[in-house]
C-alpha positions as CSV (number, residue, x, y, z in Angstrom):
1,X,-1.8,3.7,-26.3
2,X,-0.1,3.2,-23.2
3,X,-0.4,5.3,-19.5
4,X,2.2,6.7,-17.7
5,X,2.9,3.6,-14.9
6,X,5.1,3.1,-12.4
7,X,6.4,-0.7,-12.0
8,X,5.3,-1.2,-8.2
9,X,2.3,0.5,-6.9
10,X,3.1,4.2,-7.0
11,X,3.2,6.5,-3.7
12,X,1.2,9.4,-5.2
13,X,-1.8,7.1,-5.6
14,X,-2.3,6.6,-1.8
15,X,-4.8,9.8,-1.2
16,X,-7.1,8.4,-4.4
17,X,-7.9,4.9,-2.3
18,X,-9.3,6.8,0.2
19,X,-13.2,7.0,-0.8
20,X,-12.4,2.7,-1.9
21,X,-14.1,1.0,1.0
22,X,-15.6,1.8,4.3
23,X,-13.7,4.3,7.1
24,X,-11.3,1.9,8.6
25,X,-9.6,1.3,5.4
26,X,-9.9,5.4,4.7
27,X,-8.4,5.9,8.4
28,X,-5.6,3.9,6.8
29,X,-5.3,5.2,3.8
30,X,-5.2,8.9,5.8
31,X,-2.6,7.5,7.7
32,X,-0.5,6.5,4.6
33,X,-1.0,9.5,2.7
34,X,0.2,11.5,5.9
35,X,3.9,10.2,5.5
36,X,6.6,10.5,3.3
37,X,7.4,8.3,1.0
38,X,10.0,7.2,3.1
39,X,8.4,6.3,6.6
40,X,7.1,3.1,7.8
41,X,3.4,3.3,7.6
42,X,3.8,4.6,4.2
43,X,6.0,1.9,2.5
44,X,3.8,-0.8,4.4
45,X,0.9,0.7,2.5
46,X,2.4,0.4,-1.0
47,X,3.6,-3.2,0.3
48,X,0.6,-4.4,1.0
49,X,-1.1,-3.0,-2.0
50,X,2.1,-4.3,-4.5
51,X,1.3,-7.2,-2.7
52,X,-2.8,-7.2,-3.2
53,X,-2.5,-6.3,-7.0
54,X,-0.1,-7.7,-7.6
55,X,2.3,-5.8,-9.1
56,X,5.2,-7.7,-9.4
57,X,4.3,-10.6,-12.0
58,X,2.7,-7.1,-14.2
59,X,3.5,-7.1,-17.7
60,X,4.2,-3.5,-19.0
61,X,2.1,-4.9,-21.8
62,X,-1.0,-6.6,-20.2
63,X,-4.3,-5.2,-20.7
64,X,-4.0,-4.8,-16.9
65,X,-0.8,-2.4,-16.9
66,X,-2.1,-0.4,-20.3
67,X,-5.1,0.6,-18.0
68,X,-3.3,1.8,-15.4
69,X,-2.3,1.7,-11.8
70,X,-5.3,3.0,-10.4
71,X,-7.8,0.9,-12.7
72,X,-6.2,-1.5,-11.2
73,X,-6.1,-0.9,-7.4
74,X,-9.7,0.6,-7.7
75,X,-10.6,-3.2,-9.0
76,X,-8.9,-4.9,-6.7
77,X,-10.4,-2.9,-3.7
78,X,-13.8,-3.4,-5.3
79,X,-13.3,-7.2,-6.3
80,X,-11.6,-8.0,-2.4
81,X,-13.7,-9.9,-0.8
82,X,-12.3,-9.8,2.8
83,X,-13.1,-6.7,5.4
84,X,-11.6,-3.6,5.8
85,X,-10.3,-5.1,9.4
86,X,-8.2,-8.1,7.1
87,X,-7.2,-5.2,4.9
88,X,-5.9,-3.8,8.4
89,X,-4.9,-6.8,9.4
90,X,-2.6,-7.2,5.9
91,X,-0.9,-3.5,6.7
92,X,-0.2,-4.9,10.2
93,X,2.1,-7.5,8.8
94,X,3.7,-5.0,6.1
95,X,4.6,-3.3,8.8
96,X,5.9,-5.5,10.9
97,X,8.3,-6.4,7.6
98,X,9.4,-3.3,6.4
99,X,10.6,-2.6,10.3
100,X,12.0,-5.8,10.5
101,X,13.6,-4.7,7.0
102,X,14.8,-1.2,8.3
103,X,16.0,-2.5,11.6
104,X,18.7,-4.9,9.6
105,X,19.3,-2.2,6.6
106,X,19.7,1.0,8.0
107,X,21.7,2.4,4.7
108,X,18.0,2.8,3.4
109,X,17.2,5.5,5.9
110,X,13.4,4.3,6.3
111,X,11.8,6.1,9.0
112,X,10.1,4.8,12.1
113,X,7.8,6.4,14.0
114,X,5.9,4.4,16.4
115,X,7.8,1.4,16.7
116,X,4.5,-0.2,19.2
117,X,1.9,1.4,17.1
118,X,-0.4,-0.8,15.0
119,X,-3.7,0.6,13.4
120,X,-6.8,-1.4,14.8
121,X,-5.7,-2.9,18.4
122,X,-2.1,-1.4,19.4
């Protein structure tokens, strides 16, 4: 009856967005799958996904949560109504936090890898 689901939006889903929406959103999800679980790009990815699904209110029992994780990311890619560039524009701001996060919490050991680098404008 129930899947196998992680709590928060789960790494190993990243490379099955990419055919979702049109190629700046796969350019980001290439960029996402790229890393390890543990770098930058990557966590703001899964950030900004927890964040558009959202994840954290999930009930392990909700109709939502029994179909899956990637029933429901598929959905809410489908159902999002803004572009691929406020998609972008989203990851931007993960980033910015989960650098911002790193900088202050080093014990985590979260990679950083192109401090300047954001994905559509620099």
């Amino acid at each position: 009856m129930y899947t196998d689901n992680e709590i928060l939006f789960p790494y190993e889903l990243i490379p099955s967005l990419r055919g979702m929406r049109g190629p700046v959103f796969q350019e980001l999800v290439e960029r996402a799958a790229s890393g390890s679980p543990f770098e930058d790009e990557t966590l703001a990815f899964m950030l900004m996904m927890i964040r558009l699904n959202g994840c954290v209110p999930c009930e392990t029992d909700s109709f939502r949560a029994m179909r899956g994780c990637f029933a429901c990311a598929a959905q809410t890619l489908r159902r999002y109504k803004g572009s691929d560039e406020d998609l972008v524009a989203a990851f931007n701001q993960s980033l910015e936090e989960i650098r911002a996060f790193a900088g202050v919490n080093p014990q985590f050991n979260i990679q950083t890898l192109s401090p300047a680098h954001h994905l559509g404008g620099g």
